[in-house]
C-alpha positions as CSV (number, residue, x, y, z in Angstrom):
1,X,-3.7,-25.7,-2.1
2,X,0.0,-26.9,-0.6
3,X,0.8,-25.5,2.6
4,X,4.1,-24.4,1.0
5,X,1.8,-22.6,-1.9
6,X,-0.3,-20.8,1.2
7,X,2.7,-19.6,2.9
8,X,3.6,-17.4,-0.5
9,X,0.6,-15.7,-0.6
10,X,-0.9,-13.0,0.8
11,X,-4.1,-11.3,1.1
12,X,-4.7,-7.4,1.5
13,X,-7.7,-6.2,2.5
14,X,-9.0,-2.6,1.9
15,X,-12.2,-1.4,3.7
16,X,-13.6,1.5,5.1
17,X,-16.2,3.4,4.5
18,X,-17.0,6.8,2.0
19,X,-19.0,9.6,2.6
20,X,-21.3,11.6,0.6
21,X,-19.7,13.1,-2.9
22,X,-16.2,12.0,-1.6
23,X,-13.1,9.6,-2.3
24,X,-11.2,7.7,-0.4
25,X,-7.6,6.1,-1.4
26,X,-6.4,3.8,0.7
27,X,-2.9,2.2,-0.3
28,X,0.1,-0.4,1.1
29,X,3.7,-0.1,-0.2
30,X,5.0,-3.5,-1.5
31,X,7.7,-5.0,0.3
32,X,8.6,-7.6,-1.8
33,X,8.5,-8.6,-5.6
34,X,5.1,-10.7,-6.0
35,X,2.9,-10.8,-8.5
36,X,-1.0,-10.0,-8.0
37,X,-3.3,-12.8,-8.7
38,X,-6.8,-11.9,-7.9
39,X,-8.9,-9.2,-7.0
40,X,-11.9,-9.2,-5.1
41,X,-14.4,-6.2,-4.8
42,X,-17.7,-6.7,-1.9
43,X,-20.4,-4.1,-2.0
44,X,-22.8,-4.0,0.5
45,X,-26.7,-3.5,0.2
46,X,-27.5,0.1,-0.4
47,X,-25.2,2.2,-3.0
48,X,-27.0,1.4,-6.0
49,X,-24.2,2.1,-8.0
50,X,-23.3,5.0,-6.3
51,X,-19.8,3.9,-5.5
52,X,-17.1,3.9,-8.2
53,X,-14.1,1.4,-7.1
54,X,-11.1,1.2,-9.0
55,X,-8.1,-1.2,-7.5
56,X,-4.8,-0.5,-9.0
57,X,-0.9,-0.4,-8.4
58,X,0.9,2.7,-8.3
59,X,4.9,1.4,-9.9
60,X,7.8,3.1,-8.6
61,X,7.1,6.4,-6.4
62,X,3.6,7.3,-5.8
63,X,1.6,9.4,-8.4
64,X,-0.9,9.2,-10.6
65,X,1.0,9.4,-13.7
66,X,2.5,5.9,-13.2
67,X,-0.8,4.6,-11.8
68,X,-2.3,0.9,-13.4
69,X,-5.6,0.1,-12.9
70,X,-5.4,-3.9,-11.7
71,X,-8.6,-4.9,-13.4
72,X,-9.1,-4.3,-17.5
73,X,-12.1,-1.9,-17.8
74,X,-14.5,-2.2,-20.7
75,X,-17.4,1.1,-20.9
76,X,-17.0,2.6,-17.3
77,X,-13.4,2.8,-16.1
78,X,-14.4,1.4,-12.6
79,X,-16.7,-1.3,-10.9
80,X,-19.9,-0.8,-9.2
81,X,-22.5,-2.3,-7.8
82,X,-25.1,-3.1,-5.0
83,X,-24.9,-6.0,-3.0
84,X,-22.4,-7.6,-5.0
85,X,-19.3,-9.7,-5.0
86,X,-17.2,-9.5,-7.7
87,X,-13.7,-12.1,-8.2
88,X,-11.4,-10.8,-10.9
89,X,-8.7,-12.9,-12.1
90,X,-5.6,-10.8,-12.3
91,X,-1.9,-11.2,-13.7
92,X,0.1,-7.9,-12.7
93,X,3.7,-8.1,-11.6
94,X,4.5,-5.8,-8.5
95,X,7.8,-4.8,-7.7
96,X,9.5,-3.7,-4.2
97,X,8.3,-0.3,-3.2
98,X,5.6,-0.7,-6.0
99,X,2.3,0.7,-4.3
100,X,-1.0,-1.5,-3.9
101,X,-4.6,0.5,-3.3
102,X,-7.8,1.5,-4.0
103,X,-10.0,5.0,-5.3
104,X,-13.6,4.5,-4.0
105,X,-16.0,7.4,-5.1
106,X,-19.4,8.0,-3.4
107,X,-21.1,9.8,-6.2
108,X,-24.2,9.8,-3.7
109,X,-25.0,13.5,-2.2
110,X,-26.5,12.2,1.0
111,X,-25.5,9.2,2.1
112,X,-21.9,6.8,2.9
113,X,-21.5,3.9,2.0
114,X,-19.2,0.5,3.4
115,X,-16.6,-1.3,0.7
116,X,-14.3,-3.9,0.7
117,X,-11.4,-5.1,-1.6
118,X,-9.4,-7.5,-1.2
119,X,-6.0,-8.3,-3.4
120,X,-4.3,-11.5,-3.3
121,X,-0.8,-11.2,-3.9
122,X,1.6,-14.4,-4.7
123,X,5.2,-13.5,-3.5
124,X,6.7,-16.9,-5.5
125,X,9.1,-15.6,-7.8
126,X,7.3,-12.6,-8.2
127,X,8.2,-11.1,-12.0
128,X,10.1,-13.8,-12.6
129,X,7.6,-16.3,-12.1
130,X,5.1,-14.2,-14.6
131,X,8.3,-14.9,-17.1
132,X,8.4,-18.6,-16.2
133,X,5.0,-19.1,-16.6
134,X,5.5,-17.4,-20.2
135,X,8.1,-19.5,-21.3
136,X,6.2,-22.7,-20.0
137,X,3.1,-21.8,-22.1
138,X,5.2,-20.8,-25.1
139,X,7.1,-24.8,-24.9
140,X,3.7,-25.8,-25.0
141,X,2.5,-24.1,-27.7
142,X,5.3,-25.4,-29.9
């Protein structure tokens, strides 16, 4: 990676840690346009699938109407697991004041449990380089 290609991207990180049969959100407003490339999700040794984690972007004001899971679920609408690491590739354009976070549910009745997520965010071009990078996949094609 290009030290100019480093400088244009970010990485949040969400952690923290839920207790028993609760849910945390934990969120950063977007400052710029960017688009998100990747997200990560770390669980620790112990939840046995007893955490429910679900990374998204909230577009335009906050709520949960215009809320977009980051990840495309297939059977359970969230990831789990138990000492895992998980990389998803992502391709989700973000705009200014756009929200970043994450729901983590401890469906556990007795104990909490530690997460991590992180989101790596590239600030080149933001939508418009999702548009370029359609345009330079459709001259190829043709």
């Amino acid at each position: 990676m290009s030290a100019n290609n480093s400088e244009r991207r970010d990485s949040v990180r969400f952690s923290g840690q839920v207790s028993p049969d609760d849910t945390e959100t934990l969120t950063k407003t977007v400052q710029e346009p960017a688009t998100v490339e990747e997200v990560s999700v770390r669980f620790y040794a112990g939840p046995r699938l007893d955490l429910e984690v679900v990374p998204f972007v909230d577009v335009g004001e906050s709520s949960q109407s215009n809320r977009i899971p980051l990840i495309d679920f297939r059977g359970k609408q969230y990831v789990d697991g138990d000492d895992d690491y998980w990389i998803f590739p992502v391709s989700e354009s973000i705009e200014r004041d756009d929200t970043l976070g994450v729901e983590v549910r401890n469906v556990d009745s007795s104990n909490a449990y530690d997460f991590s997520v992180d989101v790596v965010v590239d600030r080149a071009g933001g939508t418009q380089r999702a548009a370029s990078s359609l345009f330079d996949s459709i001259r190829g094609v043709f």
